[in-house]
C-alpha positions in Angstrom: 24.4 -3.4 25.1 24.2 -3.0 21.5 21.5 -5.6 21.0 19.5 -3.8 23.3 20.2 -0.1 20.9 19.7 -1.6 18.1 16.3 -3.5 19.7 15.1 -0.2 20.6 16.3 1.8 17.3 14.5 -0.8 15.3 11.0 -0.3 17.3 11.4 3.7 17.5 11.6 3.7 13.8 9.2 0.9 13.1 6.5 3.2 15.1 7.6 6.3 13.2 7.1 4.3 10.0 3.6 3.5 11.8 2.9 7.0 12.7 3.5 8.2 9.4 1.6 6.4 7.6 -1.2 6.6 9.6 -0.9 10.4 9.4 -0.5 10.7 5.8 -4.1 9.1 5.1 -5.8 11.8 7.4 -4.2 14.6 5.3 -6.6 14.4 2.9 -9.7 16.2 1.6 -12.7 14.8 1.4 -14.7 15.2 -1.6 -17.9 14.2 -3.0 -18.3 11.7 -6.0 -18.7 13.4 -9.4 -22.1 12.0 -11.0 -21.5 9.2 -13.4 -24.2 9.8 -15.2 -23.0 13.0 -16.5 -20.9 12.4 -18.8 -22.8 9.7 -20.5 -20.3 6.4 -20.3 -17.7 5.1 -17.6 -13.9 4.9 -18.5 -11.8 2.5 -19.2 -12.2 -1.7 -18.5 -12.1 -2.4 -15.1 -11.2 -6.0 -15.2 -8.0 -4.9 -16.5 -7.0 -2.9 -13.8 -7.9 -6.2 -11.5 -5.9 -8.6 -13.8 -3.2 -6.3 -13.5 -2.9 -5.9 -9.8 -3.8 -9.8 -9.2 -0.3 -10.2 -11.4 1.6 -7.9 -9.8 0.3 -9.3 -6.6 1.5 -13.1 -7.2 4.6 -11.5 -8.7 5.3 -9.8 -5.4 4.0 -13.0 -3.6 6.6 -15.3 -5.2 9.5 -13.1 -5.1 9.3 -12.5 -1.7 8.3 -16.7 -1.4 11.9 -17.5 -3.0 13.9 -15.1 -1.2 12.5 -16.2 1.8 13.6 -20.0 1.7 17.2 -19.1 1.3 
């Protein structure tokens, strides 16, 4: 009996999670793109921001790799 609870506790909060999530995306507000034009030059290096999160990324990726052969 508590195998089956804790099978059902497990998939009522894994589709709240789902719910959630889902939800909090729609809650947003729409808005047009400001010109880029406008102000003359873009912001910022871009590639950076993509080096960054392809680290992070493969960090994440062998973290969860070593824990996972344990």
């Amino acid at each position: 009996m508590n195998a089956n609870r804790r099978r059902w506790t497990l998939a009522i909060a894994a589709g709240m999670l789902a719910l959630g999530l889902g939800l909090s995306g729609a809650t947003g507000v729409a808005r047009a793109q400001e010109d880029p034009g406008a102000e003359g030059a873009s912001e910022g290096r871009p590639l950076d921001g993509y080096a960054g999160t392809c680290i992070l990324a493969a960090l994440a990726v062998f973290i969860i790799g070593k824990s996972a052969r344990r």
